[in-house]
C-alpha positions in Angstrom: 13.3 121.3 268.5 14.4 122.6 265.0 10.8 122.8 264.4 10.3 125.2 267.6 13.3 127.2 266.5 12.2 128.3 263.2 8.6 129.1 264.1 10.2 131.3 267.0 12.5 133.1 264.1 9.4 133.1 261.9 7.6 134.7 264.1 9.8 137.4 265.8 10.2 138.1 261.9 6.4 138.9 261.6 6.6 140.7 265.2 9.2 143.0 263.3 7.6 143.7 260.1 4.4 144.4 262.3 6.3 146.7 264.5 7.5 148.4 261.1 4.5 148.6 259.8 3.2 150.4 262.5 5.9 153.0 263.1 5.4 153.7 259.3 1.5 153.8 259.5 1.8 156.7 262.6 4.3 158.8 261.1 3.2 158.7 256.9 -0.3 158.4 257.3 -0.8 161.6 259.1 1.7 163.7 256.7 0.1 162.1 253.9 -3.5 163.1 254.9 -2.1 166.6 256.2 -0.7 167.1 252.8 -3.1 165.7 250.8 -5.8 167.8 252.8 -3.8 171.3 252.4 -2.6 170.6 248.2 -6.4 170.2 247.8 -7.5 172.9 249.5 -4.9 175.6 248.1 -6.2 174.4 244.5 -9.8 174.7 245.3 -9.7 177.7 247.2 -6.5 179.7 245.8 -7.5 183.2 247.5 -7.9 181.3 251.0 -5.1 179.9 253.5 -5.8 176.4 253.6 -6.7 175.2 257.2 -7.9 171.8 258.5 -10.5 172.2 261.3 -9.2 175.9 261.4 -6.2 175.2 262.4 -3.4 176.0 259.7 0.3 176.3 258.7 2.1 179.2 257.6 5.7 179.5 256.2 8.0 182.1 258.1 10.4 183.9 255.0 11.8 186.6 257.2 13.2 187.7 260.5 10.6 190.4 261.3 9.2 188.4 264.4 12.4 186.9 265.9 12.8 186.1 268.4 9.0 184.7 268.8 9.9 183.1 265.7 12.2 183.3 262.7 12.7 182.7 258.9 12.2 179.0 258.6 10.3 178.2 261.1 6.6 177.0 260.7 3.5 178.1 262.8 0.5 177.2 263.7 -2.7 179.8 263.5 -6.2 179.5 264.7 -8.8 181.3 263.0 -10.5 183.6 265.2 -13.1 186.2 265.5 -11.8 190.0 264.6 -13.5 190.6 268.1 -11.6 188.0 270.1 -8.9 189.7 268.9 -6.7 192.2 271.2 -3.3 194.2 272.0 0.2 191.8 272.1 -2.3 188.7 270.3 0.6 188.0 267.2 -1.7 187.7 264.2 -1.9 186.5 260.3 -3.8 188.6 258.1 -3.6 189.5 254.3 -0.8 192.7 254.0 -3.2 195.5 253.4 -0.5 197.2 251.3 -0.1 194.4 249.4 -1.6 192.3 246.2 -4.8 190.9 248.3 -2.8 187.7 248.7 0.6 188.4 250.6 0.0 187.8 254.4 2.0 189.0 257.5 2.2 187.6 261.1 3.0 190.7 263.3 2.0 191.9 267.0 -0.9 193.9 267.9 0.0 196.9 269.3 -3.6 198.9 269.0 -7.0 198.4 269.0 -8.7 201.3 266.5 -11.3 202.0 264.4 -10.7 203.3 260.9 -11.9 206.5 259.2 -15.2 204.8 258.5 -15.9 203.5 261.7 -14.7 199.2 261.4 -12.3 198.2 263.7 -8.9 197.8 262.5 -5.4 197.1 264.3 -2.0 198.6 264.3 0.2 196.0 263.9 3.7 195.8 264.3 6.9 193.1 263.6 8.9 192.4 266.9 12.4 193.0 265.6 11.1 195.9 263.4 11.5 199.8 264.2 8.6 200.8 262.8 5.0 200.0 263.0 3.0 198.5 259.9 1.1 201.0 257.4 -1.7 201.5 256.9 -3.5 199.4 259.6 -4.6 196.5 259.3 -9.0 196.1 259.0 -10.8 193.1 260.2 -11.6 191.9 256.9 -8.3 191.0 256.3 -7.8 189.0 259.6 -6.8 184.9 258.7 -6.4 184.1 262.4 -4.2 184.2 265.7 -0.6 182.7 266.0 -0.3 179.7 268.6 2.9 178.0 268.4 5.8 177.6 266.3 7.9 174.0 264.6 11.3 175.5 264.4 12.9 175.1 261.5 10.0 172.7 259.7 9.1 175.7 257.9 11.9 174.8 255.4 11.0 171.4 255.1 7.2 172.7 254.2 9.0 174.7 251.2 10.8 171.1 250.1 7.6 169.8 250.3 6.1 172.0 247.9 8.7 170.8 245.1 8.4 168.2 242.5 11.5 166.4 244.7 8.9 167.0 247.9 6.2 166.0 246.5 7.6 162.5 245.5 9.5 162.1 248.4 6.8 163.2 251.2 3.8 161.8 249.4 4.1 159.6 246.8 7.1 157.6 249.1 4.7 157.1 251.8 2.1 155.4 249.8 4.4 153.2 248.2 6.2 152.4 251.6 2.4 151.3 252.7 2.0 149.4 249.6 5.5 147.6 250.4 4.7 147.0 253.8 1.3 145.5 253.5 2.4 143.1 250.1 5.4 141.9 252.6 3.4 141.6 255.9 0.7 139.8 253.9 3.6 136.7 252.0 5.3 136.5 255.6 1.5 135.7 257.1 0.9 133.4 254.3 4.7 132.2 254.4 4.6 131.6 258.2 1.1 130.1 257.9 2.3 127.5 255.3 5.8 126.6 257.7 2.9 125.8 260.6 0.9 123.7 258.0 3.7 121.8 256.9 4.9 120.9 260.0 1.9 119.7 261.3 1.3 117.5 258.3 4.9 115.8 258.5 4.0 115.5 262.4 0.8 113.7 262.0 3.0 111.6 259.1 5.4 110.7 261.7 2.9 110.0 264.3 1.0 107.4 261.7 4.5 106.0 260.7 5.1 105.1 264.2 2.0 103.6 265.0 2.3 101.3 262.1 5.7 100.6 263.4 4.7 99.7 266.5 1.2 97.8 265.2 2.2 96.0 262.4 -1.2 95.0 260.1 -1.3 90.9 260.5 -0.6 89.2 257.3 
């Protein structure tokens, strides 16, 4: 009965370190790949957005947008063709008035051509007065906002820090590296319980039959 009890505890132990382990594996892994995947891309390709598949984050700073979407919140773009592209589409492109490598995420609100002929859009910021000069050509299109993560935009900045970095990347691997070292010595742990308890069973069950059939003298 004892016997019965512990290999139950044992193995609703395992059952929860399994469970763990998988609640760990679905929510690190991904961030851990995510990151990863964007940290190598924004050193390979530093005058490029970093996208996965084409699909990639950006980092609201200001209020220009609200309320579609507001300073600390992260989006999610698509890239798309300059073509596709048309009047109230909210889109990312590089700030044509800028360095080459600033980018904005305002609203279409025309369709042109520019004074040599290449389409181009007037763009403009939802909570802004004024519409954006100069326009915008279709060179500098990065792609079309989808959706927004309230508020995770803030937790992107964190992750770019040293303290985010260790927290949201090196963390996760060593969380995996705890799990799997602890799953593996409560298998082997578990596995040795069951062996041993079937050797002292088999002992008793040889005892008893010498009990009960004593050798002749």
């Amino acid at each position: 009965m004892k016997q019965t009890q512990e290999k139950e505890k044992s193995s609703l132990g395992h059952k929860i370190l399994t469970g763990i382990g998988i609640i760990l594996c679905v929510i690190l892994i991904p961030i851990l790949v995510i990151n990863c995947t964007l940290i190598i891309k924004s050193y390979t390709n530093k005058d490029q957005v970093p996208s996965i598949s084409g699909i990639f984050p950006m980092i609201i700073l200001t209020d220009s947008m609200y309320p579609e979407f507001e300073s600390g919140d992260l989006i999610v773009c698509n890239t798309a063709e300059p073509e596709e592209i048309k009047v109230g589409d909210v889109i990312c492109f590089y700030d044509p008035a800028g360095n080459g490598t600033a980018t904005v995420t305002h609203r279409v609100q025309e369709v042109v051509t520019d004074d040599e002929g290449n389409l181009a859009w007037i763009t403009k910021g939802d909570a802004n007065n004024t519409e954006d000069l100069p326009t915008v050509p279709a060179k500098n299109l990065i792609g079309v906002y989808k959706t927004r993560l309230k508020g995770l935009g803030n937790v992107a900045m964190f992750m770019q820090t040293t303290q985010g970095l260790i927290i949201c990347v090196i963390c996760p691997i060593i969380l995996l590296v705890a799990y799997d070292v602890i799953r593996r010595r409560a298998y082997e742990k578990s596995k040795k319980k069951d062996t041993d308890a079937l050797l002292a069973e088999l002992e008793a069950l040889r005892a008893e039959k010498e009990k009960n059939n004593p050798k002749d003298i």
